[in-house]
C-alpha positions in Angstrom: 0.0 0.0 0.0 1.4 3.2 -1.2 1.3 6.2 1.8 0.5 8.8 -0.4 -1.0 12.3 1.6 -4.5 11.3 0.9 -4.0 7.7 2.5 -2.1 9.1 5.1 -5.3 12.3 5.7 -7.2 8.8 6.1 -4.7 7.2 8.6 -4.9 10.5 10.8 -8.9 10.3 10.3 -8.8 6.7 11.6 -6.1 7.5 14.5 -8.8 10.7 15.7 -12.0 8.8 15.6 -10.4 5.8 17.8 -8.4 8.0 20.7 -11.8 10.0 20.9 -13.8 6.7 21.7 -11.5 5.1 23.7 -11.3 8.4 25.8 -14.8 8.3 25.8 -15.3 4.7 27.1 -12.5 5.3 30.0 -14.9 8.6 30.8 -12.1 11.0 30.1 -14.4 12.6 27.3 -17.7 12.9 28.0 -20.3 12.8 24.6 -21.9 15.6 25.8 -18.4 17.5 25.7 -18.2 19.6 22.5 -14.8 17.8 21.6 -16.4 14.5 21.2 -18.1 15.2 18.0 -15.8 17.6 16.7 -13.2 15.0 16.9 -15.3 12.4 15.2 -16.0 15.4 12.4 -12.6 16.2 11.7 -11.6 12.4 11.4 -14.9 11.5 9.3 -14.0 14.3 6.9 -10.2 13.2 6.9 -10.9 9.7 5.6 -13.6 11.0 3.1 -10.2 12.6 1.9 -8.5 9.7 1.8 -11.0 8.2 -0.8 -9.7 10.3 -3.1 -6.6 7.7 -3.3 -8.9 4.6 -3.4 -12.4 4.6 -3.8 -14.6 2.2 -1.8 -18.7 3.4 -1.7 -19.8 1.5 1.3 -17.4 3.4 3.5 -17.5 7.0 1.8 -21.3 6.5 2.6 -20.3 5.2 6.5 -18.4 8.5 6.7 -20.7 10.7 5.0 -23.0 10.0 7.6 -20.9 10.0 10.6 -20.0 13.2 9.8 -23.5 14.2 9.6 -24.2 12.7 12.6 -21.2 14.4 14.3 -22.6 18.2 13.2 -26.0 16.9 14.7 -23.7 16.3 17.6 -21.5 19.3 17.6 -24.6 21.9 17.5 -26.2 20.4 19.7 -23.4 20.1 22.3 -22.8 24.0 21.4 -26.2 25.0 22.0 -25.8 23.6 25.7 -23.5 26.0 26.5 -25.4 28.8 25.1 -26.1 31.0 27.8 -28.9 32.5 26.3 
């Protein structure tokens, strides 16, 4: 496998995603915390980058919607903290 920049935009992606769970499951980050889905947003839309190298449907439609999920997410956490 060739580590080109968009392969390696995908590896980052991948390396986000997972620290931001497993922080989540040892209740370091909480997914009410803002961070939670902004870190699953920035590594969705880093391995939808990556399918620019190799193209594979199932997964750019996995990551489509986890990013989609993630905004969902992200407003809503931001919203919390809206004083007014």
């Amino acid at each position: 496998m060739e580590l080109n920049p968009f392969t390696a935009a995908g590896m980052v992606g991948t390396t986000i995603i997972l620290v931001a769970y497993f922080a989540n499951q040892r209740d370091w980050l909480s997914s009410r915390d803002w961070r939670f889905p902004a870190s699953n947003l920035v590594g969705a839309l880093l391995i939808l980058v990556s399918f620019h190298a190799g193209w594979n449907l199932p997964s750019v439609v996995i990551e489509v919607f986890w990013s989609a999920i993630s905004l969902y997410g992200l407003a809503r956490s931001l919203r919390r903290r809206d004083p007014g």
